[in-house]
C-alpha positions in Angstrom: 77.7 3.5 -42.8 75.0 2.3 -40.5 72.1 -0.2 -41.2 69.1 0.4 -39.2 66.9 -2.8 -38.8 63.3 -1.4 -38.1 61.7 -5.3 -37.9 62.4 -5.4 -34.2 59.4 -3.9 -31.7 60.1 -1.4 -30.2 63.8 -1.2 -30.6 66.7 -0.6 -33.5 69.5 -2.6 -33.9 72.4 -0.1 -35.8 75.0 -2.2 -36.8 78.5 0.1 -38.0 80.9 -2.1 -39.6 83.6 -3.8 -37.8 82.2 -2.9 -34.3 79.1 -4.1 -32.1 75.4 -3.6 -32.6 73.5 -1.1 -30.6 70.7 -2.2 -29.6 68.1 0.5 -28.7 65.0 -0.5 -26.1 62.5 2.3 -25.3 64.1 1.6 -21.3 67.7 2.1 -22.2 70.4 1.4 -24.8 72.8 -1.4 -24.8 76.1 -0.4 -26.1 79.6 -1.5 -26.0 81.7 -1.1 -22.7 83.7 2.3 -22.6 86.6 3.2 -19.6 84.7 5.7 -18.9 82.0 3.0 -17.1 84.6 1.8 -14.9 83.9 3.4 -11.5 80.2 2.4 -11.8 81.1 -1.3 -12.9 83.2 -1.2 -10.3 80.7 -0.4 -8.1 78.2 -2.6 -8.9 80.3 -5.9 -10.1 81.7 -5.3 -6.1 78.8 -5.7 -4.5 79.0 -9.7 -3.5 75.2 -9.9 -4.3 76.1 -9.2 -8.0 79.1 -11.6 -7.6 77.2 -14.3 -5.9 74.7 -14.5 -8.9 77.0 -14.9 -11.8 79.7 -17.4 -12.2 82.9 -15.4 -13.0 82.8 -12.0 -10.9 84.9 -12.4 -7.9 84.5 -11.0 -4.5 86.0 -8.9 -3.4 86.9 -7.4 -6.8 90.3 -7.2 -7.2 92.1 -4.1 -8.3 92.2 -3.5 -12.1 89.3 -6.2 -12.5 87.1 -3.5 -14.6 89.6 -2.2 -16.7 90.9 -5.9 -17.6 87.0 -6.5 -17.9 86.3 -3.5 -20.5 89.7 -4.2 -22.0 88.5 -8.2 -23.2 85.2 -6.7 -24.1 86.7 -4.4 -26.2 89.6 -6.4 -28.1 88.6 -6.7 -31.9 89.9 -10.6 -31.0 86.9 -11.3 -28.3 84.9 -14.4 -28.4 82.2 -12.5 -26.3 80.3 -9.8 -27.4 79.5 -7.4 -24.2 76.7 -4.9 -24.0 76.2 -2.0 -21.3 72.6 -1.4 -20.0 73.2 2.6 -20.5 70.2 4.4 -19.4 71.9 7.9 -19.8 69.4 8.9 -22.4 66.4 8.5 -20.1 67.4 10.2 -16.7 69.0 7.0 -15.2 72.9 5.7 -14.4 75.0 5.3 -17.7 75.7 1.8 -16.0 72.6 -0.4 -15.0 74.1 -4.1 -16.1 75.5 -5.9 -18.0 74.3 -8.3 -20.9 76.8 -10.4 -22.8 76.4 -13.1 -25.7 79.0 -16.0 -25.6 79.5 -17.7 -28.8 79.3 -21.4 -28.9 79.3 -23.8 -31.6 76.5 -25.2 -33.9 74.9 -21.6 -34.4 74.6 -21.0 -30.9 75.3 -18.8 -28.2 74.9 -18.5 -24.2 73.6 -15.3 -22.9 74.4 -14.2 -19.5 73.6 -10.6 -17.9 73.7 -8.7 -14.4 71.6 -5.7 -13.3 73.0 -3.4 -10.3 70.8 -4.0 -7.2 69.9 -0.6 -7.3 67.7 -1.4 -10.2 67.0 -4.8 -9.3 62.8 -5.6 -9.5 62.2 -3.0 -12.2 62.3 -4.8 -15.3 65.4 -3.6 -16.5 67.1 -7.5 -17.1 63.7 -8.8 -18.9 64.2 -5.9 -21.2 67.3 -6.9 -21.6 67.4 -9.8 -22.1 64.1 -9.5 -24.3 66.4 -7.3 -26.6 68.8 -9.5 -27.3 67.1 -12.5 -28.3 64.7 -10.3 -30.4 68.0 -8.4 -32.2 69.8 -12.0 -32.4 72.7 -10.2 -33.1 75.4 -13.1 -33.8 72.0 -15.2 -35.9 72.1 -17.9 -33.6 70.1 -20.3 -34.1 69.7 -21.2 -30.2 70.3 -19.5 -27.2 71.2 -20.9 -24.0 71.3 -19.3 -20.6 72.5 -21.0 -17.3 70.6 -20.0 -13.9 72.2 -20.7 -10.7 68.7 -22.2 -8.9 68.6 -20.0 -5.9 68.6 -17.1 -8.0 64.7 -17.2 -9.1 64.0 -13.7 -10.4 66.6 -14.4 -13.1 64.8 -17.8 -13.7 61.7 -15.6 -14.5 63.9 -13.2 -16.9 64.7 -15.7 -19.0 61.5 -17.6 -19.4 59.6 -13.9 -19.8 62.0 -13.6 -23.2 60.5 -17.3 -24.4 63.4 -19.5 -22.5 62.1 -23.0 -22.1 63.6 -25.2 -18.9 66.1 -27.7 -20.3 67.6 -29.5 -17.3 69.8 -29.3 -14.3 73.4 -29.1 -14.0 76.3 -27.1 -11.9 78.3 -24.6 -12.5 81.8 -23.2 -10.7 81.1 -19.6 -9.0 84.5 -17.8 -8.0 82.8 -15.5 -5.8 81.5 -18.1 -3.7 84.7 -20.9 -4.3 82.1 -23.7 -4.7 80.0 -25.7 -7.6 76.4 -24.2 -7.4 73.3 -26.5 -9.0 71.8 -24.6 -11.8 68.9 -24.8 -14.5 69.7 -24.3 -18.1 67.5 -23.0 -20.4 67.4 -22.7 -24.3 65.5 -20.4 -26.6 65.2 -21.2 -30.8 65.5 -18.3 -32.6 65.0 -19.8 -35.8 
């Protein structure tokens, strides 16, 4: 059975029981990880620009890093839910990014997301990221997100899907072996 939600613009969340939504944009689809997205992620989560900008991605990747990574994401016991920017359907890689929603407590949940530099200045992470807070799939009540501060076009993703600034913190990044400053930023959903 699968419930289609039609109060989202320009998207539809499907939601089959016991697995993740789906969330449908008009750009791409964000779907669960499959093995068959390894070589791509592999690709992309390799590149130390990718690895620089997130916190757990190491660089180099080591070997077996994307099949560990698609095997967490897709463990019926994950705390994370993890979404594949799959533009397949409209002429483009079947790998763009990743998006992932990390549940905390209190109703909330911290959203953190990665596009391939191949894509990077088209819009692709505002979409998005814009989809997920929109679909709200685990009803969170807020939304966090943590932005290292020398990475300032994902500073503008987050406050195009209605992030407000919070405050300033740090954060540990493997790639780089060092405590980077960040902003944090928090969206109500409710």
């Amino acid at each position: 059975m699968t419930v289609i939600m039609t109060n989202l613009p320009e998207q539809t969340v499907s939601f089959v029981p016991e697995t993740q939504a789906v969330i449908e944009t008009e750009r791409f689809t964000l779907r669960p990880p499959r093995l068959s997205d390894q070589g791509l992620l592999a690709l992309y989560a390799g590149d130390k620009r990718v690895a620089n900008a997130t916190r757990s991605i190491p660089h180099p990747l080591p070997p077996g890093a994307t099949e560990a990574f698609i095997k967490r994401a897709s463990d019926p016991a994950r705390t994370k839910q993890t979404w594949i920017l799959d533009g397949a359907t409209q002429g483009l890689s079947e790998v763009l990014g990743v998006i992932s929603l990390k549940p905390l407590d209190r109703e909330q949940c911290e959203v953190s997301f990665w596009v391939a530099p191949s894509f990077w200045g088209t819009g692709l992470a505002r979409t998005a990221v814009k989809a997920i807070v929109d679909a709200n799939p685990l009803e969170s009540k807020t939304i966090f997100a943590s932005i290292f501060q020398d990475n300032q076009a994902s500073a503008r993703v987050v406050t195009f899907a209605g992030f407000q600034y919070l405050g300033d913190a740090e954060a540990f990044c493997v790639s780089r072996e060092a405590t980077v400053k960040t902003w944090t930023y928090l969206c109500k959903t409710a």
